[in-house]
MIDREN-599233 format. One line per field, with one value per residue (C-alpha): residue number from 1; x, y, z; residue in three letters. Coordinates in Angstrom, 2 decimals. Example, Ala and Ser with C-alpha at 12.3 -4.5 7.8 and 13.67 -1.06 7.14 Angstrom:
REM MIDREN-599233
i = c(1|2)
px = c(12.30|13.67)
py = c(-4.50|-1.06)
pz = c(7.80|7.14)
aa = c(ALA|SER)
REM end
This chain:
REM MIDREN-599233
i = c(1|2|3|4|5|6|7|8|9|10|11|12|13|14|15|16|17|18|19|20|21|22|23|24|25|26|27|28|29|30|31|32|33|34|35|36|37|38|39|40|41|42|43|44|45|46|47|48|49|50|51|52|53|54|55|56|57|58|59|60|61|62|63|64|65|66|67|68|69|70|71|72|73|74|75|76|77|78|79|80|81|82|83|84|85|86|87|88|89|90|91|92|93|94|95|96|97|98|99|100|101|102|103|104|105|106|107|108|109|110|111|112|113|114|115|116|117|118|119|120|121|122|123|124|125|126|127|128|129|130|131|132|133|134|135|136|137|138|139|140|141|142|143|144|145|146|147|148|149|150|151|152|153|154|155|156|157|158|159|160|161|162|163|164|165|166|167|168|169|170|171|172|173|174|175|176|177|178|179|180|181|182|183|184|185|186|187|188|189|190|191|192|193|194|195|196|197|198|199|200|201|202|203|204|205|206|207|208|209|210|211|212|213|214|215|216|217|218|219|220|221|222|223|224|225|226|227|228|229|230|231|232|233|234|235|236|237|238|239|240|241|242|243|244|245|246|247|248|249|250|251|252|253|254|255|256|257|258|259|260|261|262|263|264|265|266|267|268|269|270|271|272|273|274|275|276|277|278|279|280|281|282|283|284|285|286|287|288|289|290|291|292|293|294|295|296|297|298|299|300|301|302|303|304|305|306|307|308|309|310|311|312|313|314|315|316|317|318|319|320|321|322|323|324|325|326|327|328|329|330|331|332|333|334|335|336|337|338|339|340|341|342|343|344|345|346|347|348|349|350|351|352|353|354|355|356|357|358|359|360|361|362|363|364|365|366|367|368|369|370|371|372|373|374|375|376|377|378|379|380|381|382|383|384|385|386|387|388|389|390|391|392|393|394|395|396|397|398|399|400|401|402|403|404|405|406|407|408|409|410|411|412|413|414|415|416|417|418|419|420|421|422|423|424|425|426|427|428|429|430|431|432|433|434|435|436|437|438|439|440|441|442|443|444|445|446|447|448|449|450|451|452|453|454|455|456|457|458|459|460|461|462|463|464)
px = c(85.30|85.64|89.26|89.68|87.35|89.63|93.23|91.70|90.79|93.93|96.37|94.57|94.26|90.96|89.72|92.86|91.68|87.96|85.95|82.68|81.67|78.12|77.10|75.01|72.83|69.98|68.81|70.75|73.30|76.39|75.40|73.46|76.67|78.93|77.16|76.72|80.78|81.16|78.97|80.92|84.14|83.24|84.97|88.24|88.14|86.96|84.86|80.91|78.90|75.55|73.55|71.72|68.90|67.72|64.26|63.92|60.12|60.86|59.52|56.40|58.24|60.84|59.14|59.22|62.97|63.80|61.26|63.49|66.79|65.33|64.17|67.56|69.56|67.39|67.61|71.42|71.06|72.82|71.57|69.51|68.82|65.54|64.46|62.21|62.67|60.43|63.13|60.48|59.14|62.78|63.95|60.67|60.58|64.30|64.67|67.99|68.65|67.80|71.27|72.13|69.46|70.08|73.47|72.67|69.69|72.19|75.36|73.09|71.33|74.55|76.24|73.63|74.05|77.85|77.68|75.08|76.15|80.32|80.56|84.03|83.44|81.09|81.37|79.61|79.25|80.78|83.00|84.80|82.09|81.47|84.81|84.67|81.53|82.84|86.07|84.10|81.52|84.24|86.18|83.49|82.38|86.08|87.62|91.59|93.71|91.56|88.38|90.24|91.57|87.88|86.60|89.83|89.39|89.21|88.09|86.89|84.02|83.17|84.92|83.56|85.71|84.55|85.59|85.15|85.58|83.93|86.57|88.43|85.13|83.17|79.65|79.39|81.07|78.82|75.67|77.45|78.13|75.02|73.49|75.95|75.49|71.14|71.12|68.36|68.62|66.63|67.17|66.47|64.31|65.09|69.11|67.51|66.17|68.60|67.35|70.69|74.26|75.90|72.85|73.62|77.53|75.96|73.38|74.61|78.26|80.17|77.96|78.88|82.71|82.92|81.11|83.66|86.67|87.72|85.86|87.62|87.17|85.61|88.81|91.25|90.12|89.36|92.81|94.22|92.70|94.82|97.67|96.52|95.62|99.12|100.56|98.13|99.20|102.75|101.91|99.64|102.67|105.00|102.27|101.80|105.68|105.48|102.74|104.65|107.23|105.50|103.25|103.16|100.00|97.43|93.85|90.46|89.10|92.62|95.47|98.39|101.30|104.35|103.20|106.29|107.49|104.24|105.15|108.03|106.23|105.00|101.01|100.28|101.36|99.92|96.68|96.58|97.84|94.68|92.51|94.83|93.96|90.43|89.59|91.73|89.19|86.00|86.77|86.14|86.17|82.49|81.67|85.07|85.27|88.31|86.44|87.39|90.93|90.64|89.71|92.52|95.30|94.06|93.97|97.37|98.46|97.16|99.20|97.76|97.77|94.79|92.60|90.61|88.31|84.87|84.99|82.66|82.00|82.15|85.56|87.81|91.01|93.43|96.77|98.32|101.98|103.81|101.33|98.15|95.25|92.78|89.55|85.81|84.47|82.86|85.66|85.53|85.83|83.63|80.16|78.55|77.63|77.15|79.64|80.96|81.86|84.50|84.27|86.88|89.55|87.20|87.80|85.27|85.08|85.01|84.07|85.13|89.30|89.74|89.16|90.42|91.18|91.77|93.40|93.67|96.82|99.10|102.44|104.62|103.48|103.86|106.68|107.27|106.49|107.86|104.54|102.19|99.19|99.96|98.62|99.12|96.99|97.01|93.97|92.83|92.59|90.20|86.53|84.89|82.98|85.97|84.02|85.32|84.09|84.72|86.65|84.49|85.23|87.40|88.67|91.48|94.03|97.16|99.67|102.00|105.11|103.64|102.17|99.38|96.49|96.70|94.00|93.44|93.07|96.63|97.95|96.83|98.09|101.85|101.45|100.65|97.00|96.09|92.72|90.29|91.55|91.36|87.52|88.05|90.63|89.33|89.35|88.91|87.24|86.16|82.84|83.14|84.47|87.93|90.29|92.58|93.67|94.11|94.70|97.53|99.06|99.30|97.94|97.13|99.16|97.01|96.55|100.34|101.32|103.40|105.64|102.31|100.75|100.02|97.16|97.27|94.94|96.24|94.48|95.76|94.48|94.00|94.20|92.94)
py = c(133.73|133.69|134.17|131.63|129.49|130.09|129.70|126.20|124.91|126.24|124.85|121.36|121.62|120.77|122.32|121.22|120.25|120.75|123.27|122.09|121.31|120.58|121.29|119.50|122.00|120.53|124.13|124.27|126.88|124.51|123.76|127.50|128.75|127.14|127.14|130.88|131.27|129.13|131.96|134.75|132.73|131.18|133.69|133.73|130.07|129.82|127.15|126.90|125.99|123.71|122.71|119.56|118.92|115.51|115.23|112.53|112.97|112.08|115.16|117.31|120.95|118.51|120.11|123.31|123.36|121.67|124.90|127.33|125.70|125.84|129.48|130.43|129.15|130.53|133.80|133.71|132.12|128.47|126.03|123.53|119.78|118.58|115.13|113.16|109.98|108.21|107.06|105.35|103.89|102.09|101.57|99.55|96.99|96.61|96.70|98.81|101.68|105.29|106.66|103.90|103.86|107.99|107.57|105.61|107.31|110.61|109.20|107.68|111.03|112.93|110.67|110.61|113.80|114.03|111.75|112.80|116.79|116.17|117.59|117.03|117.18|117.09|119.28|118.65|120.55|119.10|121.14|120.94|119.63|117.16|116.44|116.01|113.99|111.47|110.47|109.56|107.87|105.84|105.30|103.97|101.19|100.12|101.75|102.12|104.95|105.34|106.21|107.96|110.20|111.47|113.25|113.93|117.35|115.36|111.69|109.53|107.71|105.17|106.84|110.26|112.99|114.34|117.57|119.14|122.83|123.41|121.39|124.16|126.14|125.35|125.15|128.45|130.15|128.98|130.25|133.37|133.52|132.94|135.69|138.12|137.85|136.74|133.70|132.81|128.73|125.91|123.80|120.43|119.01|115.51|116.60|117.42|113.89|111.64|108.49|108.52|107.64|111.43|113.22|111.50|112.35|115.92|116.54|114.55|113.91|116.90|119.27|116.94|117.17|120.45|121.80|119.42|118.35|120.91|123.64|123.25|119.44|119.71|121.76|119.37|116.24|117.74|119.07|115.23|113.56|115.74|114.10|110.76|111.42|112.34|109.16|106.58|108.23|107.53|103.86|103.55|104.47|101.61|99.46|99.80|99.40|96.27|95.23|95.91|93.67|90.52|90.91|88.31|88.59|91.15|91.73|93.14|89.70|87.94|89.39|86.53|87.49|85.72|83.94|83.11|86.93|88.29|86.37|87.91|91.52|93.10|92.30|96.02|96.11|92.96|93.99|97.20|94.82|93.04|96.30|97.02|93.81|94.05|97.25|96.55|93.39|94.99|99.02|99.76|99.04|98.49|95.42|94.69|94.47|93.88|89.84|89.60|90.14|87.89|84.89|85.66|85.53|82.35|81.12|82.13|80.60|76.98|77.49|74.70|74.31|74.36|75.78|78.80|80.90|83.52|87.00|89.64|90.85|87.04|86.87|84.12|83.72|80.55|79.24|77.48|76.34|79.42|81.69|83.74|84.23|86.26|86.23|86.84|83.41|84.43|84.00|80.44|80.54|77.31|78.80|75.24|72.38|70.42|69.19|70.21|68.27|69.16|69.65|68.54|71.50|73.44|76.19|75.54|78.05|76.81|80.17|83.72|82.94|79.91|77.73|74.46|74.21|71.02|69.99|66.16|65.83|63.13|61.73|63.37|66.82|66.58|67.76|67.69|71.11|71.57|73.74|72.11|73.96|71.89|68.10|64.97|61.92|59.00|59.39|55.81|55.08|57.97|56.44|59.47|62.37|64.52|65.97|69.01|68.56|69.36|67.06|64.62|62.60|59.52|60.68|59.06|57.93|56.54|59.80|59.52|57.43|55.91|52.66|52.77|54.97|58.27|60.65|63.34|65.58|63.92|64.98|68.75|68.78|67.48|69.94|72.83|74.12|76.50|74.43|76.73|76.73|72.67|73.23|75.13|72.36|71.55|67.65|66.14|62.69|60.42|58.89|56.44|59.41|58.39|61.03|61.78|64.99|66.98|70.43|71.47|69.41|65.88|63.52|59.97|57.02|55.22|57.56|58.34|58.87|55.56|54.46|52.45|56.17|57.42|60.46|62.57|64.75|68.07|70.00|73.30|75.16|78.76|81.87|85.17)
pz = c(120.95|117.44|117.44|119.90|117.60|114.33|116.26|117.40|113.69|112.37|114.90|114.47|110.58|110.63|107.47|105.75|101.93|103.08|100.19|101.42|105.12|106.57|109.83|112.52|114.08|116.48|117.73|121.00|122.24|121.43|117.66|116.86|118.44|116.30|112.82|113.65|114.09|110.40|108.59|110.07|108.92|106.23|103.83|106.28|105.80|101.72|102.67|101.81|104.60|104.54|107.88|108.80|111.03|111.98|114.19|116.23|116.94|120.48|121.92|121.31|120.82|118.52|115.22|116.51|116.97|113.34|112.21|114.18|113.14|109.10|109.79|111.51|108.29|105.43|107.04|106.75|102.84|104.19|102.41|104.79|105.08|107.49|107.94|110.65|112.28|113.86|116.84|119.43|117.30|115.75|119.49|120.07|116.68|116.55|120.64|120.84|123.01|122.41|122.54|119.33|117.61|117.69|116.81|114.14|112.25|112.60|110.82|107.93|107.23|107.45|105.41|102.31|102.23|102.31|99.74|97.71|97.38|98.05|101.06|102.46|106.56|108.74|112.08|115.41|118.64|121.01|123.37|126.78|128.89|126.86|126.63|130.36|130.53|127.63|129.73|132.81|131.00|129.17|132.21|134.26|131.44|131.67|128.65|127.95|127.15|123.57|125.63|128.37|125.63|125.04|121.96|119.53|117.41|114.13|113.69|110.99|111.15|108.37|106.14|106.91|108.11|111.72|113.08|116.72|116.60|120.22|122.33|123.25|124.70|128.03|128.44|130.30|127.58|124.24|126.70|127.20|123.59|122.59|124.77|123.35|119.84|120.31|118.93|121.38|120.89|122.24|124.81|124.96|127.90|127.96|129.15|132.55|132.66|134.20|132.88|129.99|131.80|130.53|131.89|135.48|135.22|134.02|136.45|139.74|139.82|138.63|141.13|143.87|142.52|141.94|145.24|147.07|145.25|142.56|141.15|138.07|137.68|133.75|132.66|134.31|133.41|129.17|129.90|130.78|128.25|125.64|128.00|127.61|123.92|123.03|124.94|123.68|119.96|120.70|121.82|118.87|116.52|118.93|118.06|114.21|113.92|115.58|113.32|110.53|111.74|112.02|109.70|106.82|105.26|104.88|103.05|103.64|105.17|106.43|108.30|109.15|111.55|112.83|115.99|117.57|116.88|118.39|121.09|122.43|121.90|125.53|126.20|126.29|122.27|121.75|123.15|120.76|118.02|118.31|118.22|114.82|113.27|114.70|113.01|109.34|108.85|110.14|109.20|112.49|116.47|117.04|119.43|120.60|124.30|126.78|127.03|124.09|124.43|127.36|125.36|122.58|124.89|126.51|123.04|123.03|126.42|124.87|121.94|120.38|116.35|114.71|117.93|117.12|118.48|117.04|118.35|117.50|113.95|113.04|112.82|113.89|114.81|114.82|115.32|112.75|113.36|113.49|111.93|114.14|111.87|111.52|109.11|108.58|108.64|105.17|103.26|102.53|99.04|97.39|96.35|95.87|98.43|95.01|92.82|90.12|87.01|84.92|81.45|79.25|77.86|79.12|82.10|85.20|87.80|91.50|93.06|93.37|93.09|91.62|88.39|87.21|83.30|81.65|78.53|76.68|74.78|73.32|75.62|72.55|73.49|77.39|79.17|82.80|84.66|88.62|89.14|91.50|90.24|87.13|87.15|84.42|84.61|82.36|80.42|79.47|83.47|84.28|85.13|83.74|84.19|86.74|89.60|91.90|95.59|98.81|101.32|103.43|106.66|106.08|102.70|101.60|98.64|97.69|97.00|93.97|95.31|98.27|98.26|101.61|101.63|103.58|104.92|103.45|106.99|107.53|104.53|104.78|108.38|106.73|104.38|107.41|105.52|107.77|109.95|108.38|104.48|104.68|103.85|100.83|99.29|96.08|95.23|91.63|91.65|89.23|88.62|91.50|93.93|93.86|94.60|91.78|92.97|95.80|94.62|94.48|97.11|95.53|92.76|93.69|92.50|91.04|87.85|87.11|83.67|83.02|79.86|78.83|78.69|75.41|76.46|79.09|80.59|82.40|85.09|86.17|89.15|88.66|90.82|90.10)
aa = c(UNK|UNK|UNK|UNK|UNK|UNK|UNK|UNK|UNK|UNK|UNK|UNK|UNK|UNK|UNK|UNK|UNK|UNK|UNK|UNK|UNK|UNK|UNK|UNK|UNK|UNK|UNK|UNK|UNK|UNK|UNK|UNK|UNK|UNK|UNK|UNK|UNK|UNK|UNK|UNK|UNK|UNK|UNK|UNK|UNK|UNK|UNK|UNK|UNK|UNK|UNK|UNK|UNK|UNK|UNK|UNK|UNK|UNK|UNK|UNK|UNK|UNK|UNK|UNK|UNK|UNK|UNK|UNK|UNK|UNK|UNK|UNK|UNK|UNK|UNK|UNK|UNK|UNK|UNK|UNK|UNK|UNK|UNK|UNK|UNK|UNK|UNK|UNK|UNK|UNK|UNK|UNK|UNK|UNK|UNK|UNK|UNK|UNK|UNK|UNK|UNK|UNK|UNK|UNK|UNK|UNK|UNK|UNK|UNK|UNK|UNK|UNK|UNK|UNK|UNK|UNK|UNK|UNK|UNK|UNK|UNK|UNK|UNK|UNK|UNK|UNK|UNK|UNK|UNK|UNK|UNK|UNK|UNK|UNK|UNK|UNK|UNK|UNK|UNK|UNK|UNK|UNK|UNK|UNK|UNK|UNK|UNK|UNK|UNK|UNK|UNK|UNK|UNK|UNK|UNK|UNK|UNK|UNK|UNK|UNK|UNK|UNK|UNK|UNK|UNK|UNK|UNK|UNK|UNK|UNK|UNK|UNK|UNK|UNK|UNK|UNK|UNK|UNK|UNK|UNK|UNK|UNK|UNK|UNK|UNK|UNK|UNK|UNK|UNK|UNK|UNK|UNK|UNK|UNK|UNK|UNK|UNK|UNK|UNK|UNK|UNK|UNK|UNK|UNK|UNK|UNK|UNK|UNK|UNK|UNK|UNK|UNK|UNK|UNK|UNK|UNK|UNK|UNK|UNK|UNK|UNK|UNK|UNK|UNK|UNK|UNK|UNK|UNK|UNK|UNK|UNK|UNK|UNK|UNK|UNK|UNK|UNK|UNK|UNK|UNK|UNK|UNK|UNK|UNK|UNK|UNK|UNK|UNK|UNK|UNK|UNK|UNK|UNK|UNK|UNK|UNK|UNK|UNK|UNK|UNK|UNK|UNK|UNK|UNK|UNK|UNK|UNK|UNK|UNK|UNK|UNK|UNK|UNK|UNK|UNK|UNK|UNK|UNK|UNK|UNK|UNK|UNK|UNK|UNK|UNK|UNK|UNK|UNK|UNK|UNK|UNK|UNK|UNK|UNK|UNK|UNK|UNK|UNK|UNK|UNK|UNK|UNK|UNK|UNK|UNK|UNK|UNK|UNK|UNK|UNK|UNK|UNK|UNK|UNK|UNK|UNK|UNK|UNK|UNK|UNK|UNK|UNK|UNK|UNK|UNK|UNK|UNK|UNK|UNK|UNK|UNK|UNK|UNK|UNK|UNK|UNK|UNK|UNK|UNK|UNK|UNK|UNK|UNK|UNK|UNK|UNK|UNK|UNK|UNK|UNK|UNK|UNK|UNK|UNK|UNK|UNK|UNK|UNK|UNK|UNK|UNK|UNK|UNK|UNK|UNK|UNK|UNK|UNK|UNK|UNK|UNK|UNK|UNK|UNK|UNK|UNK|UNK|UNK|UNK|UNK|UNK|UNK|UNK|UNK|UNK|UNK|UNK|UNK|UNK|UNK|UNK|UNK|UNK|UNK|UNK|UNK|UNK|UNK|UNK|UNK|UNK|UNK|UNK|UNK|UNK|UNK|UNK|UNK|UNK|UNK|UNK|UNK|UNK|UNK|UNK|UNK|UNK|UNK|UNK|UNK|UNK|UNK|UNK|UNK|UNK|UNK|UNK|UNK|UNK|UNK|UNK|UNK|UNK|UNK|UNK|UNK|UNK|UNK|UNK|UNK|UNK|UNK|UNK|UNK|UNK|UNK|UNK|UNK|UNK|UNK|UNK|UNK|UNK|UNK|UNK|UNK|UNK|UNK|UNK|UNK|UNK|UNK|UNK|UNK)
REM end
């Protein structure tokens, strides 16, 4: 067992640059078994070796075992972290289900400490039953390849570094195990109770499958989801590539690819595309289903500029000419519903990214700049104070060298603003709300600098 146990964490390099790992240990065979294997390897491996406990206070013999599991570790000199969580009484005043609300208490108390003492992994229990249990579970809430691949050695899980030393052992052997070296753990009551989907799959279908279909049905479907793991790997690697390809713009709240590109790419790479893009703006996969992907490529069907549709995580995604966006709908950038007047050469921030300076000088000093971040207005014919606002319905102005008045939506539509940056479009007015400026696509006419001119004021639009 224990050479088994160290030929599996060396062939998957799961303790590569780890000096510090903690341990999830709830009391039962699979976790006492493994922490147990860690102490006798710990020097093999040069690694120092901590164990967690987390009580969930849903049963009465819970405080017991988080006694046992604190005894079990002291006696071996491991250093030990307890807490208790009140978990009914979470699930009933925030109404979510036991299994998340479990999940999530765990990863937060693991991950204070990780990050409060430097630990550099974190190692749970699962093995091949699980394994087992995880693909059927996944497969019969309508997962892909990712879920049919099951529970991968080593994962990351906002931004902490997962490992799964047990895969490679069965149920039946961690008991044996146990019994062998008398570790004497505790077994939990509530996984007889087949009120939680894995306890049914546990309890009711694999004895029906493996009394009548294959005796070895745990091993042979752990042993296909390495299959399918390795295979949905190489399409995730087909997929990134393509990514790459048509990729044109990319941030922490905005990714922009080439639309008519993406186009031409086969659905099953567009489809993990989306789960890319998907988990590069929200650092993760939580909350996006397969309906979701259903609405996106009817989005895409319409291919109609400027449509757009909210998917989970409140992000959004649009079409805008040849360009697919997608962004958290938070990253509109002006702060203020208000307005906000602009001081003369002074430099007035509009939010986060941008600023507009402005600067009053003599016609002598100005020279023509082909920058159009860079405006000049006559002076004398500004109705002061300058105001920044946003755009309202029905704006309109006469551009410089056209003699009607044009909308502003219709300009920002010629000018192919993406649909959801036309909000953000900063416009200078005067005292009387006439638009002088529409940064930084045009000025209006009626403010030109003329050979009458003899002050000009400049406004530059700033990006940081």
């Amino acid at each position: 067992m224990k050479s088994r146990f160290k030929d599996f964490i060396e062939k998957n390099n799961l303790l590569n640059n780890c000096k510090s790992l903690l341990i999830a240990v709830s009391g039962g065979p699979d976790s006492l078994a493994m922490l147990n294997l860690f102490y006798e390897l710990s020097d093999d491996f040069e690694i120092k070796i901590a164990a967690a406990h987390l009580d969930h206070m849903f049963r009465e013999e819970s405080s017991a075992e988080a006694d046992f599991v604190e005894k079990f570790t002291r006696d071996k000199g491991i250093e030990f972290f307890r807490k208790s969580e009140n978990l009914p009484e979470l699930i009933k005043t925030k109404n979510i289900s036991a299994e998340a609300a479990a999940r999530k208490v765990r990863f937060n108390f693991f991950s204070e400490i990780m990050n409060k003492y430097n630990y550099d992994s974190l190692a749970l229990a699962h093995h091949r039953d699980d394994q087992a249990e995880t693909v059927l579970l996944n497969l019969f809430r309508g997962s892909g390849l990712k879920g049919l691949s099951g529970i991968q050695p080593e994962v990351k899980v906002d931004e902490l570094k997962i490992i799964h030393p047990m895969l490679c052992f069965s149920k039946e052997e961690i008991l044996a195990y146990c019994q062998e070296v008398n570790l004497k753990p505790r077994f939990d009551s509530s996984n007889e109770e087949n009120i939680y989907s894995r306890n049914v799959i546990r309890n009711k279908i694999f004895p029906i499958v493996e009394n009548r279909i294959n005796e070895n049905a745990r091993e042979v479907i752990a042993r296909s989801s390495n299959i399918i793991a390795a295979e949905d790997q190489f399409i995730e690697q087909l997929a990134l590539k393509k990514y790459k390809k048509i990729l044109i713009e990319e941030n922490s709240d905005k990714v922009i690819i080439d639309f008519n590109k993406f186009r031409n790419i086969d659905q099953v790479l567009q489809r993990r595309i989306y789960r890319i893009i998907y988990n590069k703006i929200n650092n993760n996969l939580d909350d996006l289903y397969f309906d979701h992907i259903l609405e996106i490529e009817k989005l895409i069907d319409d291919d109609q500029t400027g449509r757009g549709i909210d998917i989970a995580s409140e992000i959004r995604i649009e079409i805008s000419y040849s360009n697919l966006i997608f962004f958290k709908k938070d990253i509109l950038n002006i702060d203020s519903q208000e307005d906000i007047e602009i001081k003369l050469n002074q430099e007035i921030q509009i939010d986060k990214k941008r600023s507009i300076s402005s600067a009053v000088i003599a016609k002598k000093d100005f020279s023509f700049v082909d920058n159009s971040c860079r405006s000049a207005f006559d002076f004398n014919k500004l109705n002061f104070p300058l105001k920044i606002r946003r755009r309202k319905p029905g704006d309109k102005f006469i551009p410089l060298g056209m003699e009607g008045h044009k909308k502003v939506k219709d300009i920002l539509i010629d000018e192919k603003v993406p649909k959801y940056l036309r909000e953000e479009v900063p416009l200078v007015v005067d005292a009387e709300d006439n638009i002088i400026w529409l940064a930084p696509y045009r000025i209006s006419d009626d403010y030109k600098i003329t050979k009458e001119t003899d002050k000009i004021l400049i406004l530059r639009l700033k990006y940081k």
